[in-house]
C-alpha positions as CSV (number, residue, x, y, z in Angstrom):
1,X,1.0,-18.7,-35.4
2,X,-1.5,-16.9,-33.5
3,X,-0.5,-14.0,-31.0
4,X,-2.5,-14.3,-27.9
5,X,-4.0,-10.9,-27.0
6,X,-3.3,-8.8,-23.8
7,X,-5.7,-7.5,-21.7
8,X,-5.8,-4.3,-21.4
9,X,-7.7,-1.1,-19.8
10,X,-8.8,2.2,-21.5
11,X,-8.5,5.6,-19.5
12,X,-9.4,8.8,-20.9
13,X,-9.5,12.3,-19.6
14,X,-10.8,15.6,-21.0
15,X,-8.5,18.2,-20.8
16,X,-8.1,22.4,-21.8
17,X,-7.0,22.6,-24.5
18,X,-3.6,24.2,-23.1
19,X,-3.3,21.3,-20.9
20,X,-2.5,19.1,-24.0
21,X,-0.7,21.2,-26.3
22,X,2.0,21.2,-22.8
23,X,1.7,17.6,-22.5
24,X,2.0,16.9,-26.6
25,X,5.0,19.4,-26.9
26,X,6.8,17.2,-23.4
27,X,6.1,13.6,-25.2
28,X,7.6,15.3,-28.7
29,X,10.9,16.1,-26.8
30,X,11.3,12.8,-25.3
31,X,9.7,10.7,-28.5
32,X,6.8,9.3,-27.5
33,X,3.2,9.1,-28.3
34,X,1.0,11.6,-26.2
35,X,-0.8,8.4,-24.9
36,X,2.6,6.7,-24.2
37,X,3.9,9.8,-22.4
38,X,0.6,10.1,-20.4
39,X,0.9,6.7,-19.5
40,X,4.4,6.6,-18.3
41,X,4.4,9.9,-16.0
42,X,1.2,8.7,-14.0
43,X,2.3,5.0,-13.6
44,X,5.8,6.4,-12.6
45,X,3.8,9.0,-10.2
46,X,1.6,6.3,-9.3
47,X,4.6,3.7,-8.0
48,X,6.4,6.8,-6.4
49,X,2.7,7.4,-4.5
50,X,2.9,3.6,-3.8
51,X,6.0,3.3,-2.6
52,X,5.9,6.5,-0.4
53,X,2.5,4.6,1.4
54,X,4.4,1.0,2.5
55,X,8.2,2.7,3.5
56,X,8.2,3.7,7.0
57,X,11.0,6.4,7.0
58,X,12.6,7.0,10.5
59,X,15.1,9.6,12.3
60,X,18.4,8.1,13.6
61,X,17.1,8.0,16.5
62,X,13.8,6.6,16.2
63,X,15.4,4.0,14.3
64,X,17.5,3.2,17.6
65,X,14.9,3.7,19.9
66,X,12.9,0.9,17.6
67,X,15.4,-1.5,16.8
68,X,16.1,-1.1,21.1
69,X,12.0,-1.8,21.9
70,X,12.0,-4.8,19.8
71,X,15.9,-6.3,21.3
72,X,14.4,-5.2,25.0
73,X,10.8,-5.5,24.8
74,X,8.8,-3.7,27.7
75,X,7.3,-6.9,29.9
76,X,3.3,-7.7,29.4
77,X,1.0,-5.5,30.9
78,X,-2.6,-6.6,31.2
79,X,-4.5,-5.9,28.7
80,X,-1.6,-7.9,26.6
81,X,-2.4,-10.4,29.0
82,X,-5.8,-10.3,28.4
83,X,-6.1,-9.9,24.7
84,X,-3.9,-13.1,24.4
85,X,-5.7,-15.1,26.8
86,X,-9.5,-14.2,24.9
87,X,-7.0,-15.0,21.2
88,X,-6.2,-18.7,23.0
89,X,-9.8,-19.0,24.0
90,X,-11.2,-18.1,20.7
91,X,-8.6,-20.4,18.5
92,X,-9.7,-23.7,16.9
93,X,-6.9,-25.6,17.0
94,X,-8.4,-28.3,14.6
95,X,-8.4,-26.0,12.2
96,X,-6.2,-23.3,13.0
97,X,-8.8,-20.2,12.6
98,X,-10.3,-17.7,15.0
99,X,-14.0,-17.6,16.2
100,X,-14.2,-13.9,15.3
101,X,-18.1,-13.5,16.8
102,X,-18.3,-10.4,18.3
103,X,-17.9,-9.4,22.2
104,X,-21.6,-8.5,23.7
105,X,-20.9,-4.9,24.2
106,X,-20.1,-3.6,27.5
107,X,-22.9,-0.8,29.1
């Protein structure tokens, strides 16, 4: 039987030479590979980047003050007014897209 082959990505990185003894001596304490150790701490790094990008982290009170705007929503003003009347004048509704030409620029 045939094993199907993964894809997969090569990185590389030059580094002093004290730079690798460190990180060869860290993967020999937890029993990995240099390459596997490498490879775990920047994907781990990398999601904890990630992750720290899409959570929005609020106070107590922000959190009440946003949870409040979106139960008690302040009414339309007028450029609200006007940005959804230009979005209902722009909308195909055959198709259900957007005519996204640019606005002639005001001088």
């Amino acid at each position: 039987m045939a094993i199907p082959s993964l894809d997969r990505g090569r990185i590389t990185a030059r580094v002093p030479l004290q730079v690798q003894e460190t990180l060869e001596m860290a993967a020999s304490l937890v029993g990995a590979t240099i390459n596997q150790f490498v490879v775990q701490s920047a994907l781990r790094e990398a999601e904890r980047i990630i992750e720290q990008d899409r959570v929005i982290r609020l106070s107590a009170a922000d959190a009440i003050q946003f949870l409040d705007a979106l139960d008690n929503p302040p009414p339309f003003n007028h450029a609200l007014l006007s940005a959804l009347t230009d979005y209902a004048a722009r909308r195909n509704d055959q198709t259900g897209s957007l005519d996204w030409t640019p606005r002639p620029q005001r001088v």
